[in-house]
LODO-682600 format. One record per residue: x, y, z of N, C-alpha, C in turn; chain; residue in one letter. Coordinates in steps of 0.2 Angstrom, whole numbers. Layout:
N
  n_px  n_py  n_pz ca_px ca_py ca_pz  c_px  c_py  c_pz seza mivex
     X     Y     Z     X     Y     Z     X     Y     Z    A     A
...
END
This chain:
404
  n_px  n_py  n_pz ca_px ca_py ca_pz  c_px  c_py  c_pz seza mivex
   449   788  1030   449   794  1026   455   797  1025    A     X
   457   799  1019   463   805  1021   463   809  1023    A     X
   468   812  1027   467   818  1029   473   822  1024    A     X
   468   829  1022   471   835  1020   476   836  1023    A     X
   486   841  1019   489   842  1023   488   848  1024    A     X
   492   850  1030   487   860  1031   492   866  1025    A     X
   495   862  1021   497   868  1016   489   870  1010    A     X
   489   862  1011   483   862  1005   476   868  1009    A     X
   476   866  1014   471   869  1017   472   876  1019    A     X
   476   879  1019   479   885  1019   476   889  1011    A     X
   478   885  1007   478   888   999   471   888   998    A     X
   468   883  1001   459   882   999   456   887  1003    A     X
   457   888  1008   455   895  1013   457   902  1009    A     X
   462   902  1008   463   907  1006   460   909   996    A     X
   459   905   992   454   905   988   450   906   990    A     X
   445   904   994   438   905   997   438   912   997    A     X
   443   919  1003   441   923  1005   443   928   997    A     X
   449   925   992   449   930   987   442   931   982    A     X
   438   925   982   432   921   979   426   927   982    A     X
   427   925   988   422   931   991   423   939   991    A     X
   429   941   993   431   949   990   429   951   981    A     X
   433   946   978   432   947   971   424   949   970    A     X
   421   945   972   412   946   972   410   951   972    A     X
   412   955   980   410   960   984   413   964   979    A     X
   418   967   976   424   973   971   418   973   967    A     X
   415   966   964   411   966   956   405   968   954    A     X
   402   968   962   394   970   964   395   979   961    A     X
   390   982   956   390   992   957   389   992   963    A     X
   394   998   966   389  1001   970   384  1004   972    A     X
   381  1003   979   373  1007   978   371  1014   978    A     X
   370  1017   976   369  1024   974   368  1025   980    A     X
   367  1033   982   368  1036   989   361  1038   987    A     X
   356  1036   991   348  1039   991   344  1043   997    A     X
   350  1044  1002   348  1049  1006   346  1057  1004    A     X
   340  1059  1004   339  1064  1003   342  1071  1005    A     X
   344  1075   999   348  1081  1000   345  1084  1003    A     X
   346  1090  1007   340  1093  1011   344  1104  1011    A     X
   338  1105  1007   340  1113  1005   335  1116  1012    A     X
   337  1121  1015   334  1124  1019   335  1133  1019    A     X
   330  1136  1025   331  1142  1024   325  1147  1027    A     X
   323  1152  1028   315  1156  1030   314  1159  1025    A     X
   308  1160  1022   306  1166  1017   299  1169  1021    A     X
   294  1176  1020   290  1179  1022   284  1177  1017    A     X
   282  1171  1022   276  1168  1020   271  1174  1023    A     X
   272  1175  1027   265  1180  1032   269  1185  1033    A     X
   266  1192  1033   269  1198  1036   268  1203  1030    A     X
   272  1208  1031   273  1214  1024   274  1213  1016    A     X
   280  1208  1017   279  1204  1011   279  1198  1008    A     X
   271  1196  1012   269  1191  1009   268  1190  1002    A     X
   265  1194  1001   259  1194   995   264  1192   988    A     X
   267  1195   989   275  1192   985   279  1185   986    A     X
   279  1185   994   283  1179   996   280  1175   995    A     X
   273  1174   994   270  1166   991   272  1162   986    A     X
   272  1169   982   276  1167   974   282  1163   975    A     X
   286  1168   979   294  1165   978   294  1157   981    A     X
   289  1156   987   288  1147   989   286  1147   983    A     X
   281  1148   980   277  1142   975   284  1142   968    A     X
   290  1146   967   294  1147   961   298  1138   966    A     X
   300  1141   971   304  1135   976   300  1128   974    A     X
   293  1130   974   291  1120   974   292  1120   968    A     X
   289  1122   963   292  1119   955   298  1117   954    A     X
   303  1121   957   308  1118   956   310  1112   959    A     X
   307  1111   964   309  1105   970   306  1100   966    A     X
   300  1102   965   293  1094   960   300  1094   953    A     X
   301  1097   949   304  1097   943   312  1094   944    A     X
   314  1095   949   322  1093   950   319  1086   953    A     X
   315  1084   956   314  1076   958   312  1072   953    A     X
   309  1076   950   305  1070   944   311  1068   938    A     X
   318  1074   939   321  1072   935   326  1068   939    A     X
   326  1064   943   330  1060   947   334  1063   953    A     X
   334  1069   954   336  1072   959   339  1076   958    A     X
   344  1079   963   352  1082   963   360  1079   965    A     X
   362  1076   958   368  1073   961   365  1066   960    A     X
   359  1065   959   357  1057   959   354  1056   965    A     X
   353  1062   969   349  1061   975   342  1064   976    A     X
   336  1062   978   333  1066   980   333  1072   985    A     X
   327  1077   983   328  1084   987   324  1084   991    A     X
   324  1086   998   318  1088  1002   319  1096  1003    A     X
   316  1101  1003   316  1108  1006   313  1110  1012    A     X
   316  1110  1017   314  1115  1026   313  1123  1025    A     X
   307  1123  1025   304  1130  1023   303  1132  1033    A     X
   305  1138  1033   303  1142  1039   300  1149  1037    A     X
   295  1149  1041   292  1159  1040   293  1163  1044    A     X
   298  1167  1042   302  1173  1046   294  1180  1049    A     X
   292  1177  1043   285  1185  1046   288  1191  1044    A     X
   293  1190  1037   295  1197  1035   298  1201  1043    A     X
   302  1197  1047   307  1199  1052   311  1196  1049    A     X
   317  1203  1048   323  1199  1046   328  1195  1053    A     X
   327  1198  1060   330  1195  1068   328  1188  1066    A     X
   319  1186  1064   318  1179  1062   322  1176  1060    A     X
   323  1179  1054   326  1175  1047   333  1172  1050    A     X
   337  1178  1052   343  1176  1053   343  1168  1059    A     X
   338  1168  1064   339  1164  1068   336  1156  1064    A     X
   334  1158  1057   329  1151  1055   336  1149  1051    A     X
   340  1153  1050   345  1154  1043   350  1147  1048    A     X
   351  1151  1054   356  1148  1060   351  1143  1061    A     X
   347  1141  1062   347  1134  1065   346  1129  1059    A     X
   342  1133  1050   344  1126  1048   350  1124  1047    A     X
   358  1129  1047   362  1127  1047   364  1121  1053    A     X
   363  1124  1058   367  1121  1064   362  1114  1068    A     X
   356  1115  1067   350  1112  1070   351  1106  1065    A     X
   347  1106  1059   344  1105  1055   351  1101  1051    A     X
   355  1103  1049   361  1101  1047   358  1101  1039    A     X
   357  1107  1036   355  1105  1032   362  1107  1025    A     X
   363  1104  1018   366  1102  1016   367  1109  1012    A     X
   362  1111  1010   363  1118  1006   358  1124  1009    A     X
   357  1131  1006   352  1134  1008   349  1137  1002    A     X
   344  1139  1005   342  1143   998   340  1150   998    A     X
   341  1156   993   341  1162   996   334  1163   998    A     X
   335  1170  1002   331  1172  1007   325  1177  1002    A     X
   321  1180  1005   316  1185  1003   313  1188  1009    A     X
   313  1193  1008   315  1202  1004   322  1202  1004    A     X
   323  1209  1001   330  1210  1001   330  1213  1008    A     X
   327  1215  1012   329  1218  1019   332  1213  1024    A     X
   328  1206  1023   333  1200  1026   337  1199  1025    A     X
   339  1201  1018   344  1197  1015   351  1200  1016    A     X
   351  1207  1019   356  1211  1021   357  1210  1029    A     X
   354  1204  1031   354  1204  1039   357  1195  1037    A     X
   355  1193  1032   357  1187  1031   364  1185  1027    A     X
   365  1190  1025   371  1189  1018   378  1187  1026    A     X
   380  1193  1027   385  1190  1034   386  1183  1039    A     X
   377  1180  1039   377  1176  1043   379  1169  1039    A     X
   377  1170  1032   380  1166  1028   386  1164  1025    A     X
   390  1171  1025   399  1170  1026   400  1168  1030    A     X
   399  1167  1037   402  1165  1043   402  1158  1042    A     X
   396  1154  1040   398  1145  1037   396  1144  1033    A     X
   402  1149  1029   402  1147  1023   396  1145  1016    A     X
   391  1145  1017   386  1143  1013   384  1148  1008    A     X
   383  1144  1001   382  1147   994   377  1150   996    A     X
   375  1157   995   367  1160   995   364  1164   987    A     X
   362  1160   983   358  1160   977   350  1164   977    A     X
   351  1170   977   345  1173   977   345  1180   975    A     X
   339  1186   981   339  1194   976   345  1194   978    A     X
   347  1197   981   353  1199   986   349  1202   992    A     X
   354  1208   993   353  1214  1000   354  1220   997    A     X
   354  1221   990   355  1228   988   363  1228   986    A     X
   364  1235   984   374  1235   982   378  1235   986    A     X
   375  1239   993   379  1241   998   381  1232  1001    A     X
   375  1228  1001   379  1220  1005   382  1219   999    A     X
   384  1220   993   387  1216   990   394  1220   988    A     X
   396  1226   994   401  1229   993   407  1227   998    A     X
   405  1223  1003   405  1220  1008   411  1215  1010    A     X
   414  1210  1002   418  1208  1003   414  1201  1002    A     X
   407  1200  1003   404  1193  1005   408  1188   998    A     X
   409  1182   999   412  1176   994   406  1171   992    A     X
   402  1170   997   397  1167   994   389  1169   993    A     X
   390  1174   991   382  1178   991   380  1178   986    A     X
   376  1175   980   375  1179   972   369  1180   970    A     X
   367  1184   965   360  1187   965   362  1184   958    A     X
   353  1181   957   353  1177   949   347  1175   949    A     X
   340  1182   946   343  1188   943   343  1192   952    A     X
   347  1196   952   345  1201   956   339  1207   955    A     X
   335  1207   961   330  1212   961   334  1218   967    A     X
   338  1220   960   344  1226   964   340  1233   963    A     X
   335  1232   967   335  1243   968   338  1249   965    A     X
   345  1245   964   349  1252   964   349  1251   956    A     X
   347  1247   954   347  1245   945   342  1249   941    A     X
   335  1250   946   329  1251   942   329  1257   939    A     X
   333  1261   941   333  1267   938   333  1267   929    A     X
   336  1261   928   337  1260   921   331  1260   917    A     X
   324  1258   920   318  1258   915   317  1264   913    A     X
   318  1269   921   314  1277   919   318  1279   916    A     X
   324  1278   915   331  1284   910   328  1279   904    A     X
   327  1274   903   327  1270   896   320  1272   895    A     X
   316  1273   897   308  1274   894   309  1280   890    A     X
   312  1285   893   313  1293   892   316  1292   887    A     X
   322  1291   886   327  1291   881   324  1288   874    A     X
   320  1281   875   319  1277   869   312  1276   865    A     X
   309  1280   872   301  1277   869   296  1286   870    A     X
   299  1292   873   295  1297   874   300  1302   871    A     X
   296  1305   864   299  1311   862   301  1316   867    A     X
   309  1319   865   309  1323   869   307  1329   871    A     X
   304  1330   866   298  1336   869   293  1335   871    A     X
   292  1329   873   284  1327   876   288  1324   883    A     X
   294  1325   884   295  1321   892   293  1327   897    A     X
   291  1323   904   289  1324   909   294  1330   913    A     X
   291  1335   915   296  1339   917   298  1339   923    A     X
   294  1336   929   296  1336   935   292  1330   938    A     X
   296  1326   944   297  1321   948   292  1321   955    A     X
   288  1315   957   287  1315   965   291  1308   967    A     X
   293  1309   973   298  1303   972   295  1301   980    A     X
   291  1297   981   288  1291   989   292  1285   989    A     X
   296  1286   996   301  1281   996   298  1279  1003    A     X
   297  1271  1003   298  1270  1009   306  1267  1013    A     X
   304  1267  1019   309  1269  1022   311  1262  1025    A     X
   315  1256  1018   315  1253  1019   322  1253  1016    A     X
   326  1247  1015   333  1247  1009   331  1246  1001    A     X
   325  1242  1003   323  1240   998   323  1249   992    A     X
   315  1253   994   316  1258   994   322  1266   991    A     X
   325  1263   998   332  1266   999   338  1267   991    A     X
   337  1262   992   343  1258   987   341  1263   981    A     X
   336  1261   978   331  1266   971   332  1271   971    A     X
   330  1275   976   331  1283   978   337  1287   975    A     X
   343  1286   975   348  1290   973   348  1290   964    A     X
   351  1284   962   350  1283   958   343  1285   952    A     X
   337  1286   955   332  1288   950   333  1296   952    A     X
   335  1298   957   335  1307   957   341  1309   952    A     X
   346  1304   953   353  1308   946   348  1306   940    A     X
   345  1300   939   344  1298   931   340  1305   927    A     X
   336  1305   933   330  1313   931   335  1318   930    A     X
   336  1320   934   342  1327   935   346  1327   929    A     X
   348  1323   927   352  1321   921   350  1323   915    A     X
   343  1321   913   338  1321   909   334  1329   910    A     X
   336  1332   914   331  1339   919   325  1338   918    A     X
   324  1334   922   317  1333   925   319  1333   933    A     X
   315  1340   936   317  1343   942   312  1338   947    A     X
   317  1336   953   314  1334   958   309  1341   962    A     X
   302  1337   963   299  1345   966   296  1340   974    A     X
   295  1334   975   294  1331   983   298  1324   981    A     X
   301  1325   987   305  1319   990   304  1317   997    A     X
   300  1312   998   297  1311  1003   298  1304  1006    A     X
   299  1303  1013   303  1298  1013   297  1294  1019    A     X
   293  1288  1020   289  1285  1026   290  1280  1028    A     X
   286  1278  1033   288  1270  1037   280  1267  1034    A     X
   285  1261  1036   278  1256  1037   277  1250  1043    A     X
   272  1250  1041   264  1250  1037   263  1259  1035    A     X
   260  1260  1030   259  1267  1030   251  1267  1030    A     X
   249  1273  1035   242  1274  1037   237  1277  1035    A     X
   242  1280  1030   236  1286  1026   238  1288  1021    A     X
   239  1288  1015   243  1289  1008   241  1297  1007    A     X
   238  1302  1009   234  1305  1006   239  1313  1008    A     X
   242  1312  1014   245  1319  1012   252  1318  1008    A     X
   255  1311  1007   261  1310  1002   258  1314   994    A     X
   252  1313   995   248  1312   989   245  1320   986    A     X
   246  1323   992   243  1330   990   249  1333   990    A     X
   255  1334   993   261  1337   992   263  1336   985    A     X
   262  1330   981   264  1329   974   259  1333   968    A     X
   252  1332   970   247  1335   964   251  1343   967    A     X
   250  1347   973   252  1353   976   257  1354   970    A     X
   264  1349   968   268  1353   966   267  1354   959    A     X
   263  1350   955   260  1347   947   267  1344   945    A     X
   269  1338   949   275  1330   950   269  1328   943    A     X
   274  1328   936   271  1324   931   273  1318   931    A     X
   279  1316   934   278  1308   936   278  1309   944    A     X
   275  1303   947   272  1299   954   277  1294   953    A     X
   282  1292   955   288  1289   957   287  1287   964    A     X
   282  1279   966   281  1277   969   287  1272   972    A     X
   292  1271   979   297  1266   979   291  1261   985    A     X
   287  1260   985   284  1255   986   282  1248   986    A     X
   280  1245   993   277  1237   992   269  1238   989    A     X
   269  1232   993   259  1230   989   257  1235   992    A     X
   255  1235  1000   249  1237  1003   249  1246  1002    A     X
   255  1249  1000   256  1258  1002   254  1257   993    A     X
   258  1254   989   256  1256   983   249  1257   982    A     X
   245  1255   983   238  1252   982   234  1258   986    A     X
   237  1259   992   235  1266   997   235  1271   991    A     X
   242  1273   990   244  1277   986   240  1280   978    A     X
   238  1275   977   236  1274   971   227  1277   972    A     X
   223  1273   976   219  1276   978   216  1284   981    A     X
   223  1287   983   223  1293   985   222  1297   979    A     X
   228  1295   975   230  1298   969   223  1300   965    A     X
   216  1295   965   213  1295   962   208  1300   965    A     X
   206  1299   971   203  1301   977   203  1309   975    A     X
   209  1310   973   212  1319   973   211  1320   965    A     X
   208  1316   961   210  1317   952   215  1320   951    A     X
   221  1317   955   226  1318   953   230  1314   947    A     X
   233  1316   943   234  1313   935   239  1316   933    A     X
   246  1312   936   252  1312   932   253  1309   924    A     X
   258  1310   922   257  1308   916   260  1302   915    A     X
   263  1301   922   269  1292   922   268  1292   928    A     X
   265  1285   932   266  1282   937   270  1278   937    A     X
   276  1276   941   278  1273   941   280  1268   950    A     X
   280  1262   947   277  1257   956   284  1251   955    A     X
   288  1255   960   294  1250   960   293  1242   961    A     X
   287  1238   966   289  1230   966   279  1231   967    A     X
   274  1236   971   269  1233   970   264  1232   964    A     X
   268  1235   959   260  1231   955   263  1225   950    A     X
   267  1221   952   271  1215   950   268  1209   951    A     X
   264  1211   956   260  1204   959   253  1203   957    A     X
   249  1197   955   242  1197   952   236  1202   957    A     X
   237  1203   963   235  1204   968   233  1213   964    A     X
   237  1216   960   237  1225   959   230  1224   955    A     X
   229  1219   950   222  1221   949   217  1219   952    A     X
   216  1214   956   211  1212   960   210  1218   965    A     X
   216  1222   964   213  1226   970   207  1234   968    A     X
   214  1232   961   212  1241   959   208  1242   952    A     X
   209  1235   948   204  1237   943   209  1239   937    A     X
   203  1244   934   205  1250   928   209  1254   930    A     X
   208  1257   939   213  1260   940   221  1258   942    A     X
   222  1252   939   230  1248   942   232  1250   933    A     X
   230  1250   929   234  1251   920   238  1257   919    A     X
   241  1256   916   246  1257   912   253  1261   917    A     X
   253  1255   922   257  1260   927   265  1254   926    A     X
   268  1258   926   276  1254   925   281  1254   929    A     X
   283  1247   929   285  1244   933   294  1240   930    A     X
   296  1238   936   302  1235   932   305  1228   936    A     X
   301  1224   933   303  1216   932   309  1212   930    A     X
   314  1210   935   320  1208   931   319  1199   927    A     X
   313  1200   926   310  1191   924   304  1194   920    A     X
   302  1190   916   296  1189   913   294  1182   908    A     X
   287  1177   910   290  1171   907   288  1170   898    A     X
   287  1178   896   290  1176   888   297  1179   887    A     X
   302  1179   888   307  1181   888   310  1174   885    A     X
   314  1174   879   315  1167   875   322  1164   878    A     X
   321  1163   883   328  1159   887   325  1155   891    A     X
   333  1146   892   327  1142   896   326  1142   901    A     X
   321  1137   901   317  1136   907   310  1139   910    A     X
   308  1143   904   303  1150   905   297  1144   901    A     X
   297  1137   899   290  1137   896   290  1129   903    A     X
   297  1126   905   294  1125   911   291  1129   915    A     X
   293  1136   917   287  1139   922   282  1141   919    A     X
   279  1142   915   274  1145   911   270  1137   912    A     X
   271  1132   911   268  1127   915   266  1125   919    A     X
   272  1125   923   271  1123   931   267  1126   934    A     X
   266  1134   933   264  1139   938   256  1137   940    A     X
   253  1135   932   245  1132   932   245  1126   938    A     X
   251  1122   941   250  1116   944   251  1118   950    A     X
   257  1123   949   257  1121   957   252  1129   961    A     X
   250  1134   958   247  1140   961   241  1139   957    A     X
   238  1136   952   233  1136   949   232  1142   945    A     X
   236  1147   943   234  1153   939   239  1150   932    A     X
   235  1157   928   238  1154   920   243  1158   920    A     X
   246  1162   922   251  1166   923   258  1166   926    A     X
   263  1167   925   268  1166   932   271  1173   934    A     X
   269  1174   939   271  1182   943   279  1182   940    A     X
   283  1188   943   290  1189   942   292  1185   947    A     X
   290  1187   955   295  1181   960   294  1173   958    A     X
   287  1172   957   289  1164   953   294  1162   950    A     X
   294  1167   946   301  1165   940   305  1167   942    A     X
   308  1172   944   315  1173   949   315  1166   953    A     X
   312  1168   959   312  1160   963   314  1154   959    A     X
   312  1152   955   315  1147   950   321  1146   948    A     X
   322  1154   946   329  1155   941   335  1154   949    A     X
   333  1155   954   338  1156   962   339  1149   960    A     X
   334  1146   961   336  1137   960   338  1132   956    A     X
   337  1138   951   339  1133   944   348  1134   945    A     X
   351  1140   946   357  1143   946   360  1139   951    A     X
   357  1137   959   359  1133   962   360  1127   960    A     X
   354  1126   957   356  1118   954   361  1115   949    A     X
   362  1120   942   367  1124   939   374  1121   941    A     X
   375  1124   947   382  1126   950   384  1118   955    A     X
   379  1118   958   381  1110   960   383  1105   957    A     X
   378  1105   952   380  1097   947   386  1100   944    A     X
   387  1106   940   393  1106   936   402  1106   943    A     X
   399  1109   948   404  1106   952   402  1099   956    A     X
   398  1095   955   399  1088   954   399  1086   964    A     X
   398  1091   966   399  1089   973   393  1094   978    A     X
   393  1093   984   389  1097   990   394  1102   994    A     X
   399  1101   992   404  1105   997   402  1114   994    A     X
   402  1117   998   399  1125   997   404  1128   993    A     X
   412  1127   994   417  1131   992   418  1129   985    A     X
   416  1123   981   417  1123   976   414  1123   972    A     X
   408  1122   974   401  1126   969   401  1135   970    A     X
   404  1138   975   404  1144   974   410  1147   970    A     X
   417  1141   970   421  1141   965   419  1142   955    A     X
   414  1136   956   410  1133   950   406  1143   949    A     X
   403  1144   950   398  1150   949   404  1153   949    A     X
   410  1156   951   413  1164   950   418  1161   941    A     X
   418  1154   939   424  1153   934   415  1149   929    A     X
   409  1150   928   409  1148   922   400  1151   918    A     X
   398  1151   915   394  1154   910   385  1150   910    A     X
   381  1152   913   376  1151   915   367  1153   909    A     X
   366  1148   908   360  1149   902   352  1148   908    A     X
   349  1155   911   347  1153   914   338  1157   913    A     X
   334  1156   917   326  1159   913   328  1166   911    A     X
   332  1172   914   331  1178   914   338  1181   909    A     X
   345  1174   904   346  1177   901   350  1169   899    A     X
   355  1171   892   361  1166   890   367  1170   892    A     X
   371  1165   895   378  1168   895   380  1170   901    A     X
   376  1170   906   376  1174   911   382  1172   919    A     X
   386  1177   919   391  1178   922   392  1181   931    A     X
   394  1180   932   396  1182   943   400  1187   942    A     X
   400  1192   943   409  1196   947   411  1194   952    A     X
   417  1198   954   419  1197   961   415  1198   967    A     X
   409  1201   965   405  1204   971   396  1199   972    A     X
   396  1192   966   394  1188   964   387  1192   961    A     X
   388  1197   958   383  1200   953   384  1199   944    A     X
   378  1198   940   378  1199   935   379  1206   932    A     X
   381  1208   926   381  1214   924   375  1218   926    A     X
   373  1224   926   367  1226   929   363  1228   922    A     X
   357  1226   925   353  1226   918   343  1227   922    A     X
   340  1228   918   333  1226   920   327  1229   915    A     X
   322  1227   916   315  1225   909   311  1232   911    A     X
   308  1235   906   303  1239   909   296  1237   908    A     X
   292  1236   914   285  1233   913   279  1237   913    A     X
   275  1237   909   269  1242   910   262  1237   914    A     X
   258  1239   917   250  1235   917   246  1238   912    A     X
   243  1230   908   240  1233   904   232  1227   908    A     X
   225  1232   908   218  1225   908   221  1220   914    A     X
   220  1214   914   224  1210   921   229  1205   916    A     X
   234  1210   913   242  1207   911   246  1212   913    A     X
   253  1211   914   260  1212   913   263  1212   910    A     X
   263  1218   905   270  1217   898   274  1221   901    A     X
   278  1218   893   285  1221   893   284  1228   890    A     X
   288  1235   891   288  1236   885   295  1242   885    A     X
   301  1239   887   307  1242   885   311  1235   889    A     X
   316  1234   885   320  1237   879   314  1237   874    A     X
   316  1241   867   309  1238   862   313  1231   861    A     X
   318  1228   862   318  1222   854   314  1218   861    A     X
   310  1218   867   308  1215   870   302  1214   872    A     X
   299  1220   870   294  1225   871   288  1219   868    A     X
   282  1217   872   277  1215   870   270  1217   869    A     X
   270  1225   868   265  1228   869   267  1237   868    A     X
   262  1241   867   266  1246   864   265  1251   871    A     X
   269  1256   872   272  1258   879   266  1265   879    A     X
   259  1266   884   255  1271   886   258  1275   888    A     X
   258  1282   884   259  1290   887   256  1295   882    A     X
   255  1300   887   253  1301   894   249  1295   898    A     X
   249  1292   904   245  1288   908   237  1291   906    A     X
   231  1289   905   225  1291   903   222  1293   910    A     X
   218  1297   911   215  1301   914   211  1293   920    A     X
   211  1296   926   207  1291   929   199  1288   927    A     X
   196  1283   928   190  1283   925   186  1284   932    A     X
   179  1286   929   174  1289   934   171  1282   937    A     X
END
């Protein structure tokens, strides 16, 4: 037999190993299917549950909706959900370990704003986008780089329903001549407080009680008689669920009958009429969401909400919670990566169409222009009904005398 010489054998080796490289170069690569994993504590149980359920259930729509469309990035999403118990010391420790424990890839913002002013710091420190309400103006004066509220449930903003109801919708000679103003003793609260005392002042409508409490609050009833005491033609409640509800009962208890109630976050939830009835209507409130507002993503929730909470309705935190994740999602894809600094690059340089508006922009303190909806209850619905070009229903005053 002949034998090969070893140049030949050299050359036929070395085809083989090009023949097999060349193969491997020509194979696609296989997509990266390791599940992203967004973590974080929100106040499933505690003070503010009754709302924090929503903001989970706005969180799974988004997660069921973003999987079904193929993921994020081409990858599927898991979510590590922790319950703080409405402690913000929790939060912070759940925030720290899914970072550092958990390793998890992104976060997602927090709930209440009172964690969230305990959380926004601990989030600068590594660096991670935080996409939610915020912690009020004062954390977002703070210098934070990766904090952004989208929509923000900013406190210090509400004021704009009362001055805008007054100015747009109540002759002014029929406006209310003096204020009660029940703040709990909360940031949440807090935040509200200055800003509705100048609005009124501005307008001269005199503060006659400013009354400041803690919670849980045990008794609503002498907040309640200090106000009818002064004849406070608005009841300017800064209130959660459970005082609101107190408060509202006392009011009745007393037939006492302002002409304008007003309930900063408790009667936003389906929960106000279950509790109170006939007596929860025409009481106004200020929602930075609503899912007929003609911007997208508001008829996927108007969908969802039926699936994944079984009501026909979508609360404001449902869709808020949504709009936090649709904006994160947003910001990822169009920066095209997981790395935190340039998705947070991505949100301060570009223009966002999101449930609660079009066009919608970040400043340097990661806030949208300041803006927010006036809502009234009407029967077991929530309208709108300022601005008017928004307005889905026509705006009740004087508030109607309590029923017997």
């Amino acid at each position: 037999m002949k034998k090969e010489r070893p140049g030949v054998l050299i050359v036929l080796i070395l085809l083989a190993i090009l023949s097999v490289t060349s193969s491997a170069f020509s194979q696609p690569a296989k997509p990266e299917t390791k599940p992203i994993t967004i973590g974080g504590s929100l106040s499933i149980t505690g003070i503010w549950s009754e709302s924090g359920k929503y903001v989970k259930g706005g969180y799974d729509l988004w997660l069921k909706d973003i999987n079904n469309r193929g993921g994020l990035l081409g990858r599927p999403v898991k979510m590590i959900i922790y319950d703080d118990e409405t402690n913000p010391d929790k939060a912070v420790g759940y925030y720290e370990r899914a970072i550092t424990v958990d390793k998890v890839d992104l976060v997602f913002g927090g709930y209440p704003g009172t964690s969230n002013v305990a959380l926004m710091p601990l989030v600068e420190k590594y660096g991670k986008v935080f996409i939610g309400m915020g912690g009020h103006s004062k954390s977002f004066e703070q210098g934070f780089t990766y904090s952004f509220a989208s929509p923000p449930l900013m406190s210090d903003w509400v004021y704009l329903v009362l001055s805008g109801i007054l100015d747009d919708l109540i002759p002014k000679s029929e406006w209310p001549k003096s204020i009660a103003i029940l703040t709990m003793n909360s940031v949440v609260g807090l935040s509200a407080r200055g800003n509705i005392i100048k609005a009124m002042e501005d307008r001269g409508v005199k503060l006659v009680v400013d009354e400041t409490y803690n919670l849980p609050l045990s008794d609503a009833t002498p907040l309640v008689s200090k106000a009818k005491a002064k004849g406070a033609e608005i009841l300017c409640c800064l209130s959660v669920f459970d005082d609101g509800v107190m408060i509202m009962r006392a009011a009745k208890a007393m037939n006492y009958n302002p002409k304008l109630i007003y309930q900063q976050t408790a009667s936003l939830t389906p929960a106000w009429v279950k509790e109170l009835g006939e007596d929860g209507n025409s009481v106004v409130n200020s929602p930075f969401w609503d899912h007929r507002l003609p911007f997208p993503g508001n008829a996927e929730i108007r969908e969802g909400v039926k699936t994944i909470l079984g009501i026909p309705v979508a609360p404001l935190y449902f869709g808020t919670a949504f709009s936090w994740m649709k904006t994160l999602e947003l910001a990822t894809q169009g920066a095209g990566t997981l790395d935190d600094k340039k998705i947070r690059d991505y949100l301060r340089s570009h223009k966002f169409d999101l449930p609660y508006g079009k066009g919608i922009t970040f400043d340097s303190k990661g806030l949208p222009p300041p803006f927010c909806f006036g809502g009234q209850t009407k029967g077991d619905r929530q309208e709108l009904v300022w601005p008017k070009s928004i307005a889905t229903t026509q705006f009740v005053y004087p508030r109607p005398a309590w029923s017997k």
